[in-house]
ZAMARGU-4260 file (C-alpha; in steps of 0.2 Angstrom, whole numbers, plus 5000, padded with zeros to 4 digits):
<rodrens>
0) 5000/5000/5000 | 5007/5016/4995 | 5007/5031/5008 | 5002/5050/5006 | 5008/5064/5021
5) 4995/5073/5030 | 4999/5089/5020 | 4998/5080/5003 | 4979/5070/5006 | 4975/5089/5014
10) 4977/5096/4998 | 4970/5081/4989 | 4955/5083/4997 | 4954/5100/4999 | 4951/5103/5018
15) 4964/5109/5032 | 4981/5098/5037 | 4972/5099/5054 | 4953/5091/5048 | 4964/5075/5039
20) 4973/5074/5056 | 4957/5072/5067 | 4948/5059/5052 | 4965/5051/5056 | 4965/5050/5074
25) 4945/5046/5072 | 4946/5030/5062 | 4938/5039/5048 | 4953/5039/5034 | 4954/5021/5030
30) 4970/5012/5034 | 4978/5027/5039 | 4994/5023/5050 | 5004/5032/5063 | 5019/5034/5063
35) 5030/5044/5075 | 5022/5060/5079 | 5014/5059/5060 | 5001/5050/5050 | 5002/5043/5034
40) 4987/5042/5023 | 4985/5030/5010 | 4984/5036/4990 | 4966/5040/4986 | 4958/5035/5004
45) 4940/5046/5006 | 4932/5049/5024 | 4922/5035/5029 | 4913/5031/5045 | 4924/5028/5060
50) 4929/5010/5063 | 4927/5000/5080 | 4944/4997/5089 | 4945/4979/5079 | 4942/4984/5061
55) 4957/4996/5065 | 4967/4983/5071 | 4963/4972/5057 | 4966/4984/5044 | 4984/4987/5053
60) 4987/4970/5049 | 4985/4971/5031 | 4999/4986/5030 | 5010/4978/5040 | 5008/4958/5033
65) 5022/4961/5021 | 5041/4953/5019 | 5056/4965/5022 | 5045/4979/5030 | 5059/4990/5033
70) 5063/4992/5014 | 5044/4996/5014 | 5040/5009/5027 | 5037/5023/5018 | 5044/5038/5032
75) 5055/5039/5045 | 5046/5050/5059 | 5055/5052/5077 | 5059/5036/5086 | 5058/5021/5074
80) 5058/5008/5087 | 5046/5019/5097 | 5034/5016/5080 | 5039/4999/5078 | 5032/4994/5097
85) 5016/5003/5092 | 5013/4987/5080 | 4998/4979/5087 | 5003/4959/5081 | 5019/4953/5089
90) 5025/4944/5075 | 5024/4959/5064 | 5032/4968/5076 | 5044/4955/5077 | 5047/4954/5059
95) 5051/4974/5057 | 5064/4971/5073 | 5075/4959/5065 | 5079/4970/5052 | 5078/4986/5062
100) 5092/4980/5076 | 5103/4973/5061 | 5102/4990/5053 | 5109/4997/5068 | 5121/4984/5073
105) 5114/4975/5086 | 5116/4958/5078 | 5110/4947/5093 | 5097/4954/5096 | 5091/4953/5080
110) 5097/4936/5078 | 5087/4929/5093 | 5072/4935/5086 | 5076/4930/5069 | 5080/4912/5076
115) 5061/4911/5081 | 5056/4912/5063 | 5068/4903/5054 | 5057/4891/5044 | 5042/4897/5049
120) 5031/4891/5040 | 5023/4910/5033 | 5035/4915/5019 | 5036/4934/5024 | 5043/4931/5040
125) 5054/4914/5034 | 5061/4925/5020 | 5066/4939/5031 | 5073/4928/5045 | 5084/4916/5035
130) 5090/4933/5025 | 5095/4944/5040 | 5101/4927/5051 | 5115/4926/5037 | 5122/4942/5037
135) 5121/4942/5056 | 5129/4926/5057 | 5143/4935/5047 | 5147/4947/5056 | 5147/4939/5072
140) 5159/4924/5069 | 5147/4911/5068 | 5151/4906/5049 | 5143/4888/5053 | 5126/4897/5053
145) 5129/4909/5038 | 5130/4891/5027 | 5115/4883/5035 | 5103/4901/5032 | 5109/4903/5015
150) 5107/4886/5010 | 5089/4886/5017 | 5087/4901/5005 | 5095/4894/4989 | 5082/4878/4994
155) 5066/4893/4993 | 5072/4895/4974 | 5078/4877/4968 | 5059/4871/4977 | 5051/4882/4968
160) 5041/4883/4951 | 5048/4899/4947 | 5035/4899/4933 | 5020/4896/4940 | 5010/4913/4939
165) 4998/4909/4951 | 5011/4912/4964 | 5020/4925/4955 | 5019/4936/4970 | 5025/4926/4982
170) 5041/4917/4970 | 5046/4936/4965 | 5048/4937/4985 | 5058/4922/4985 | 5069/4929/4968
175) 5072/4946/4979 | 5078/4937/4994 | 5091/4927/4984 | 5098/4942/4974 | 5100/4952/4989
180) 5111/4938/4996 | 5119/4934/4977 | 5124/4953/4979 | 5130/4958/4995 | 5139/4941/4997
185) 5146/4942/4979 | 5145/4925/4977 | 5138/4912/4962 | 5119/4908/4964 | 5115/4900/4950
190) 5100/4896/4950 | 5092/4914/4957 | 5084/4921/4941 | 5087/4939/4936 | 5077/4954/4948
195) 5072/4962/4933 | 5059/4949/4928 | 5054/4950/4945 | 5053/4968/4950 | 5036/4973/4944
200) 5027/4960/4955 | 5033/4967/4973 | 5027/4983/4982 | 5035/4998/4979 | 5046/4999/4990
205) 5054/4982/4988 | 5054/4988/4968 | 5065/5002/4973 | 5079/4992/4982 | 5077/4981/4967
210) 5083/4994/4956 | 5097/4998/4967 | 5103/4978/4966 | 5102/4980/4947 | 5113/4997/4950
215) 5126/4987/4960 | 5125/4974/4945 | 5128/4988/4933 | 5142/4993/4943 | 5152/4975/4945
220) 5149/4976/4928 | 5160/4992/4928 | 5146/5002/4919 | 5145/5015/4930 | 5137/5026/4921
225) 5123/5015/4919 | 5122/5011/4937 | 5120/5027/4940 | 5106/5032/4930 | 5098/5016/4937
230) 5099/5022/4956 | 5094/5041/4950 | 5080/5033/4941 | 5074/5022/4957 | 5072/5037/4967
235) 5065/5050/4955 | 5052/5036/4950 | 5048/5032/4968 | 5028/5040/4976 | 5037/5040/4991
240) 5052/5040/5000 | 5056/5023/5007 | 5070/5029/5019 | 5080/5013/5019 | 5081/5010/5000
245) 5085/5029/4995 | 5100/5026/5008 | 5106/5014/4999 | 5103/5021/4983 | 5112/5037/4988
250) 5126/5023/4992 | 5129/5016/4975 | 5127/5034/4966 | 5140/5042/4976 | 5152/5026/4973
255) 5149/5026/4954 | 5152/5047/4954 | 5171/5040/4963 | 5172/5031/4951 | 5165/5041/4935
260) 5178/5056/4944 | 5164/5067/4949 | 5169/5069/4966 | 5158/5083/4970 | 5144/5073/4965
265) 5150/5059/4977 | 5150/5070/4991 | 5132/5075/4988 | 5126/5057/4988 | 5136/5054/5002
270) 5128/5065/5013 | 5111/5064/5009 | 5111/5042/5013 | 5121/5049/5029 | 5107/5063/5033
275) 5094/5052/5031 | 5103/5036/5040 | 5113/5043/5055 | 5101/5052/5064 | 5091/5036/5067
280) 5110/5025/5071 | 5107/5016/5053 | 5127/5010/5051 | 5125/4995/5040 | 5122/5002/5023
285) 5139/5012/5024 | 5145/4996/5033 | 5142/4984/5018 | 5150/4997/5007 | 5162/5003/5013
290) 5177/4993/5004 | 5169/5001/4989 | 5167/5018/4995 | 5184/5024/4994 | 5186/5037/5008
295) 5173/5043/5007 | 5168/5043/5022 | 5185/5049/5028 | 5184/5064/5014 | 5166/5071/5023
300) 5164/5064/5041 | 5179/5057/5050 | 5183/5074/5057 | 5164/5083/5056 | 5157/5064/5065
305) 5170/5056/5072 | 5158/5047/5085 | 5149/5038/5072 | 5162/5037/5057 | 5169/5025/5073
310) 5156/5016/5077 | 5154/5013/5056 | 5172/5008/5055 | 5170/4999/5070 | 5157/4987/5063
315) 5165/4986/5047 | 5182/4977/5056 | 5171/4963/5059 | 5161/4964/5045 | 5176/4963/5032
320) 5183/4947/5041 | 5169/4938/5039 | 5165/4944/5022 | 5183/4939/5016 | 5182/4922/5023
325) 5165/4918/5014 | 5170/4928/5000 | 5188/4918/4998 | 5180/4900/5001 | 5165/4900/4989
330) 5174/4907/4976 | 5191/4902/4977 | 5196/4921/4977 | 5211/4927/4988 | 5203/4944/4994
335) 5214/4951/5006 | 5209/4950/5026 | 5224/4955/5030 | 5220/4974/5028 | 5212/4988/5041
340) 5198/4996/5031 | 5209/5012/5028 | 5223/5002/5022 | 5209/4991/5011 | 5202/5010/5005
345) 5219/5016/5002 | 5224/4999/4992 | 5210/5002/4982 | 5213/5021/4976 | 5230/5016/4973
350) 5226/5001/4961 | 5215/5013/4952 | 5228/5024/4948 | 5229/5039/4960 | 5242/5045/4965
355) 5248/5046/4983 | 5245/5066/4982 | 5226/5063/4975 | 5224/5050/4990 | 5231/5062/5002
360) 5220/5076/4998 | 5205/5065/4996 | 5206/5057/5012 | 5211/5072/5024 | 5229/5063/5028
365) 5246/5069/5023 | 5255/5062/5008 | 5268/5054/5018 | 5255/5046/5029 | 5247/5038/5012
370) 5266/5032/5006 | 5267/5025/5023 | 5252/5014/5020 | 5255/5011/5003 | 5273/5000/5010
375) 5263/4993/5024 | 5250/4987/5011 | 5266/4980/5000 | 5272/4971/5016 | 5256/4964/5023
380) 5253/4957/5006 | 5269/4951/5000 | 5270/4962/4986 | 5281/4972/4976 | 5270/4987/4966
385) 5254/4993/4961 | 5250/4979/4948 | 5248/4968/4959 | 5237/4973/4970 | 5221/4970/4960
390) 5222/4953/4963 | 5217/4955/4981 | 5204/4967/4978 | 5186/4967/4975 | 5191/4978/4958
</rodrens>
């Protein structure tokens, strides 16, 4: 269900921001939610009657009764988890804090309640808890785990009848679930079809990170161009804003504008994921990226938010462990482990062909701290120059 703000279904219907919030408040705005302070209205709801206590509560249901619920919530008002206990079903609520509590790294907690609904037997919260168990398995060391929840989810796909359009809905779920993990592990799935076929069959929301996993695609692909129009595209096309995938989508642009040389451009992507992300403790999406990132965080928030650039780099020591191992094991790959995150950042510029000067300036450091790294990078790798170095890089 797509969302409207008060202001917007005010001048919709012609009346005061004011009268919308009392039909809100009275029940009499169909399937209109709170959330935070705010209510969203949905597209095209008229003043009805008000509803008894139960119809609303049933009606919440429907809104909520949907897999990856955080890609999907439309507007990030005040206290997220203060919205998220509103939730009147337990197992809704449940479902949003698995995802919420990885978002902002903490991963056991997320992991105990994700471990309640691992093969449950309703796809929405099976989907979300065998996706979000594997990266929380990650990051925490438990690599014994990450095999068993991604193997549960390459078993949703190969099970399936991809085909069968009766359940087209519900396999395009299963299709998301499996390229998210294809992606962010980067490692062979086979048998997971392409989003693309998939995207127009799932709610907006979960179209718009779609988009930004056919970006990333694009961008592996080394067409960064492409990628980024994809992204741009996801955003300007998007009814509403969907706070979590226009973070990541802000993500991918600003790396494919490194990339393309358009560094101003990068900074302004940057910072609107991090506006949008940090006020709320949203480390994750920078966490995932930020071998990829190249410095910029360093460039725009080591100094300006050192308190949370730390925390981000914090979680990203353990994250890049983990990763590596997986990475290295399933694809036979010899990704380094063996680098900090700033040496890994630094390794990367350099194999790209900057020069220790443009490095420097880029990431706030002197030149002589960048040559520095660059022979610590040499030793820690066994290597003897700059040619080498792609070979333990994800370039």
């Amino acid at each position: 269900m797509n969302f409207e703000t008060v202001a917007q279904a005010a001048a919709r219907l012609g009346v005061t921001v004011r009268a919308v919030q009392k039909w809100a408040k009275e029940g009499k705005l169909e399937g209109a939610q709170k959330m935070g302070r705010d209510w969203m209205v949905p597209f095209g709801a008229v003043v009805t009657e008000a509803k008894t206590e139960q119809t609303v509560r049933t009606d919440t249901k429907k809104v909520f009764d949907a897999a990856f619920p955080m890609f999907q919530l439309p507007y990030f008002s005040g206290d997220i988890l203060e919205f998220i206990n509103k939730i009147h079903d337990p197992d809704e609520r449940n479902l949003y804090l698995i995802e919420y509590y990885y978002f902002i790294g903490e991963l056991e907690k997320s992991e105990e309640i994700a471990e309640l609904y691992v093969g449950s037997d309703n796809l929405n919260y099976r989907l979300s808890a065998e996706l979000f168990s594997t990266f929380n398995s990650m990051i925490t060391g438990h690599l014994h785990k990450v095999h068993f929840s991604a193997e549960l989810l390459k078993r949703e796909i190969e099970d399936s009848d991809l085909t069968d359009e009766t359940c087209i809905s519900e396999n395009a779920l299963k299709v998301f679930a499996g390229v998210v993990l294809k992606t962010q592990l980067h490692t062979p799935f086979e048998t997971v079809p392409q989003i693309e076929e998939y995207i127009k069959y799932l709610p907006e929301g979960l179209r718009m990170i779609s988009l930004y996993l056919s970006s990333y695609k694009a961008y592996l692909a080394k067409d960064y161009s492409r990628s980024l129009g994809i992204a741009q595209a996801a955003m300007n096309g998007a009814t509403m804003q969907y706070p979590m995938p226009t973070i990541y989508c802000n993500i991918i642009c600003a790396i494919d504008c490194v990339n393309l040389l358009q560094l101003d451009k990068a900074g302004e992507y940057i910072k609107k994921a991090w506006q949008l992300a940090i006020p709320h403790k949203i480390y994750m999406p920078f966490v995932e990226h930020y071998s990829i990132l190249q410095g910029l965080l360093e460039n725009n928030f080591k100094k300006l938010d050192p308190d949370n650039y730390n925390k981000i780099i914090e979680f990203t020591r353990s994250y890049n462990i983990a990763w590596y191992q997986v990475y290295n094991k399933k694809t036979d790959r010899t990704v380094s482990n063996e680098l900090t995150p700033i040496e890994f950042t630094i390794a990367m510029l350099y194999s790209r062909n900057w020069r220790a000067k443009e490095i420097a300036a880029h990431m706030h450091i002197s030149e002589r701290t960048v040559s520095n790294y660059i022979q610590v990078i040499y030793e820690k790798l066994n290597i003897n120059g700059r040619k080498e170095l792609g070979k333990y890089l994800l370039t």
